[in-house]
N, C-alpha and C positions, 0 to 999 in steps of 0.2 A: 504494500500500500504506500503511496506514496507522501512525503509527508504535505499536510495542509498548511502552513505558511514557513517560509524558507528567508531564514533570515539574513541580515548584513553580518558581514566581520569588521572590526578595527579599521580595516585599511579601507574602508570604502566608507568612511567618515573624512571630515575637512582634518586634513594635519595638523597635530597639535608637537608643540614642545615640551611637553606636561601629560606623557601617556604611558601610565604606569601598567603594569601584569604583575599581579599576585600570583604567585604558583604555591598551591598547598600539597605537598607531598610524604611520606614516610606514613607510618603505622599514626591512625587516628588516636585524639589525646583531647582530655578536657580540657577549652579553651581556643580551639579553631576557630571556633565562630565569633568570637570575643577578640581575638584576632582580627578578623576579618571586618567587623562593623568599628574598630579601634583603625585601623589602614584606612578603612573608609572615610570616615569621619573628618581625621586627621587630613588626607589627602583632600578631599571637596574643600576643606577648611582654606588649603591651599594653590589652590585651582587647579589641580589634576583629574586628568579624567583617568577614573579606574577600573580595570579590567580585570576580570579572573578568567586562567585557565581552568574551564570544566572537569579534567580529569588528572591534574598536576603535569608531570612534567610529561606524559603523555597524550595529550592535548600538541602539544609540539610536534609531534612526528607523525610517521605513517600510520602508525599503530592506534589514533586514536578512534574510538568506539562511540563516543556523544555529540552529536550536534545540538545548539551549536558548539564549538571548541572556545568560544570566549562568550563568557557575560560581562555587561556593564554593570558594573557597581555601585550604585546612588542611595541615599535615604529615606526621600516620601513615593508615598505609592504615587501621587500626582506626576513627579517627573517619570515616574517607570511607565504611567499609561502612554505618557507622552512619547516615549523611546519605543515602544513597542507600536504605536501608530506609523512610525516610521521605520522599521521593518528591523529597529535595535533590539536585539535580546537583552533585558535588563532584569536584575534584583533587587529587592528595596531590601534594605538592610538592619535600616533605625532600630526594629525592634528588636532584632536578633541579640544583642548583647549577650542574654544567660543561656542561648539554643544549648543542646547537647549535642557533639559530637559536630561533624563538618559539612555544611552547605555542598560540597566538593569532594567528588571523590580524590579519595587521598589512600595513598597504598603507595607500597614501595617498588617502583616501575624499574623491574629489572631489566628492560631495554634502553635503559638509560645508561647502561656500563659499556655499551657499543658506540666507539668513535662515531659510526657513521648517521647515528641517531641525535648524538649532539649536535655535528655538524647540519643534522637537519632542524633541528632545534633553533639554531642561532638565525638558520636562512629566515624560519617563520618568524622570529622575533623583530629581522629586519623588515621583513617584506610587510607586518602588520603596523609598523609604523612605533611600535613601543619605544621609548625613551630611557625609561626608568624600567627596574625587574627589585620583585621583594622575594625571595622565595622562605616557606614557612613552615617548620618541620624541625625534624632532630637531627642528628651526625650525618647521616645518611643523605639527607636535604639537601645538608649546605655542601657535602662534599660534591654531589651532583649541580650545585651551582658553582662551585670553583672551577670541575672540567669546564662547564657550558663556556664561565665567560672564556675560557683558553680559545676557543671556537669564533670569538665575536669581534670584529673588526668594522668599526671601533667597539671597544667594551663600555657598556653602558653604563650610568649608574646605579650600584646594583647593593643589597641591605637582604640583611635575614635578621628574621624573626624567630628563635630558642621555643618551641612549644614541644614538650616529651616528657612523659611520664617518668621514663629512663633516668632523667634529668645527666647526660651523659656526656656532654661538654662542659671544658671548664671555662671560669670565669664569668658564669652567670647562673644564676637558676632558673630552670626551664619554666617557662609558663604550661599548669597539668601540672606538675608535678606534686604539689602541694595535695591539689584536690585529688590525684592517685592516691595519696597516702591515709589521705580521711577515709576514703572510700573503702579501700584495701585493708585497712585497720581497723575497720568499723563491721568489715567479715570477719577478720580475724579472731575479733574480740566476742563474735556474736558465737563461734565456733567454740572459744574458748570455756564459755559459758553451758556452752551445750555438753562439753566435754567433762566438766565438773558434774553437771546434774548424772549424764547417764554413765558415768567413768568410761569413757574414749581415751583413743587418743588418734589424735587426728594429725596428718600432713597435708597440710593446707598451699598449694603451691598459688604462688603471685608473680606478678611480671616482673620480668629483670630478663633477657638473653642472654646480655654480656654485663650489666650495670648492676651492681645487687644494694644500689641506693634504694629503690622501692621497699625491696624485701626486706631490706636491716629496718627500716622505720615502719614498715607497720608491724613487724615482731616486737620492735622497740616499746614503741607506743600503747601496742593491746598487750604486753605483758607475755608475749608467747613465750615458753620455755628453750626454742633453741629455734637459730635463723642458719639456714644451710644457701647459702651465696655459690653462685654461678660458676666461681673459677675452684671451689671445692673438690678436691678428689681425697677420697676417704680411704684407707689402708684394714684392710682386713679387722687390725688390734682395733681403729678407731669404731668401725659398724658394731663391734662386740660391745664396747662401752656403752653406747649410743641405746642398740638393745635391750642388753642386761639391766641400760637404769629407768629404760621407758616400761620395763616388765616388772618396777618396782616400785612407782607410781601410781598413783590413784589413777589421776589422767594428764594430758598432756598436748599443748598444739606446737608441729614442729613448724618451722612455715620453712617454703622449698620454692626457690628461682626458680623460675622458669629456664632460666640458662643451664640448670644446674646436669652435669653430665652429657650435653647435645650431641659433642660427639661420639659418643660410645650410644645414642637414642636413634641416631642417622640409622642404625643398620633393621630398627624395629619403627617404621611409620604409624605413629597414631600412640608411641608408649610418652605419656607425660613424665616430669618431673617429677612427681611427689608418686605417682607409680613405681616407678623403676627405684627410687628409695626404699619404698615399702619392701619391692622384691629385695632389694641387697640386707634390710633389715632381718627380713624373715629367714633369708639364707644363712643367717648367722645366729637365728636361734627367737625373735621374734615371733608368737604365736597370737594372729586374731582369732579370737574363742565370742562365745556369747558371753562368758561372763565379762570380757574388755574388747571391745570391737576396738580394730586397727584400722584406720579406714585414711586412704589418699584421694583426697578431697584437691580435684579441681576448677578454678575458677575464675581465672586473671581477667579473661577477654572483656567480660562486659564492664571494666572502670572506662574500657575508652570510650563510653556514650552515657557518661555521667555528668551534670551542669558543672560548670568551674565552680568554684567559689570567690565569692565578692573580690577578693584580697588576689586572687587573681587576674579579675577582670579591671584591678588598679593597673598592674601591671601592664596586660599589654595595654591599655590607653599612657601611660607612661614610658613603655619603649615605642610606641608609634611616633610619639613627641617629640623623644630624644633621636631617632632614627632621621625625621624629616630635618629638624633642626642642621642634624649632620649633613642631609644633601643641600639643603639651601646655603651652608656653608661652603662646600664643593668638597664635600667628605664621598668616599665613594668604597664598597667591597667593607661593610662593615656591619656587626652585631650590635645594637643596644644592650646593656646588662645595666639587672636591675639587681643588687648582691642584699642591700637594707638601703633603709631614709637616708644616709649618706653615702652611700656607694652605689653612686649611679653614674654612668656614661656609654661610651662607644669604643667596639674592642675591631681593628683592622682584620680581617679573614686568617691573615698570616700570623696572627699572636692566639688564634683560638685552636684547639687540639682536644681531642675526645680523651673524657678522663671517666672510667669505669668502675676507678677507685673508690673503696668507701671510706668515711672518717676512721683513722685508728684511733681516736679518742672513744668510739663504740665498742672495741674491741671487747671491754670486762661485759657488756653487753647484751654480746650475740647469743650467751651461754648462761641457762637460771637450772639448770640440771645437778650442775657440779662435775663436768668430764673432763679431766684432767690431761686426757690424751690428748681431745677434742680441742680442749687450748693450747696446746705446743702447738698442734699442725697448721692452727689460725695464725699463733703467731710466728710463724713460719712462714708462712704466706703473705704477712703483712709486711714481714722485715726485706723479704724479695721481690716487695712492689707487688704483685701479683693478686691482689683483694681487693 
């Protein structure tokens, strides 16, 4: 069927010197859309006309799937009837502040790691007339905007936006990240509760791949008895501990990265983190009975379509600020970070680098068991970078 109204792109608009592209990319996080009506805002405020890529950084190349590949970005419905009269695909934004989750498909476009996709990338960006590029997302994002601009001749002025639950770059805290930790903590602890009433004991796995910032803080937080972080590998002696004292226990919530073991999970599709713990547990003498259910409880995915919280919808209105401030400066290829009330500015592409690390001041932390083996091997791991 063919479709019923077929609309304009960018480049079939009057040329403007002030035509920005929002590209929202990487795994969805609370706070995209807080994001997105924050750029908006800001930008209108400053006569930019703004555009979103429909499906991130795929939208740019062959591969894309949505017509149209660009919406216009504005705030009241009046101007969007008005854009749509003339044949503009637009979104009204204004209200969106608290949405959950992303206006935009957002996914991590693995045909982005192909030379000849950026280089198609760059063509569409010129040929649609963009001036400005924001791209919005986590490690993944921005490293997919450092190739792109390699591609761009001339290189535009170009800014990112920190939004990942991960929070997995250093020198800012990711917008999501916060509200990940409520949310995630607020399972945990509801777990925790369950485990006390019926003596469980539960491995509760939450998101982290590579980053086990999520994980330590909502273990932290809801009081769980032991955090098992993503760069973890556990030795025979240490599963035996682990076991022997959860089998000694009333109850118990372990919480388990998502990261935790991936490569040793590649060879069984579909086995979770907090499964495959369970198996290595039980291999070493762990028994779920009726009288103590042992049960690997998973459930990370659904924080990424939870509302941000206020405290971070400050935020990105505060890096959008400081972001634009920077291009009307003639600042170019830079992050806002927002760290506390006084540590706020703009960090150049080149000084920012992905950090997976967790605080070692958590370290006494991780562990309310008392496993003695279990804290050498942490701090092992802590003293070789590697946590």
């Amino acid at each position: 069927m063919a479709p019923m109204l077929s609309f304009g792109q960018p480049n079939n608009q009057a040329a403007s010197s002030r035509r920005l592209l929002i590209v929202f990319d990487g795994g969805n996080a609370p706070g995209y859309s807080s994001v997105a009506v924050a750029l908006t805002e800001e930008a209108v405020r400053r006569n930019y006309e703004v555009w979103a890529a429909s499906e991130g950084f795929r939208s740019l190349t062959r591969d894309a799937t949505a017509e149209p590949k660009f919406e216009r970005l504005i705030l009241g419905r009046q101007e969007r009837y008005a854009l749509l009269a003339q044949g503009i695909p637009a979104r009204s934004m204004g209200r969106r502040v608290l949405d959950a989750g992303s206006d935009f498909r957002s996914e991590r476009y693995r045909g982005f790691l192909e030379h000849d996709r950026r280089r198609e990338a760059a063509a569409t960006i010129a040929a649609q007339g963009f001036t400005h590029l924001v791209c919005v997302g986590g490690n993944g994002t921005l490293e997919g905007e450092k190739a792109l601009l390699e591609d761009m001749t001339p290189r535009i002025p170009a800014g990112f936006i920190n939004v990942s639950i991960d929070d997995d770059l250093g020198g800012d805290r990711a917008i999501g990240f916060l509200t990940g930790v409520e949310a995630g903590a607020t399972v945990v602890r509801g777990l925790l509760e369950d485990a006390y009433t019926h003596k469980r004991v539960y491995l509760v796995e939450t998101m982290g791949n590579r980053s086990g910032r999520h994980a330590l803080h909502c273990a932290v937080s809801a009081r769980a008895h032991l955090a098992v972080l993503p760069l973890f590998r556990f030795t025979e002696e240490v599963l035996r501990e682990i076991a022997e004292k959860l089998a000694q226990v009333d109850y118990a919530v372990v919480v388990v990265a998502e990261g935790y073991e991936s490569e040793r999970r590649r060879t069984e599709p579909g086995l979770s983190a907090s499964a495959l713990l369970l198996r290595q547990l039980e291999q070493v003498g762990l028994v779920d009975s009726p009288r103590k259910r042992v049960i690997a409880e998973p459930f990370s995915r659904y924080l990424r379509g939870v509302r941000p919280a206020f405290l971070e919808v400050s935020a990105a209105y505060l890096k959008a600020s400081v972001l634009f401030d920077a291009f009307d400066a003639g600042r170019t290829e830079i992050m806002p970070f927002v760290l506390g009330a006084h540590d706020v500015g703009v960090r150049p592409f080149s000084a920012i680098a992905r950090d997976d690390r967790v605080e070692p001041a958590f370290l006494p932390l991780l562990d309310r068991l008392g496993l003695p083996k279990f804290q050498a091997l942490v701090r092992e791991r802590f003293a070789a970078g590697g946590a």
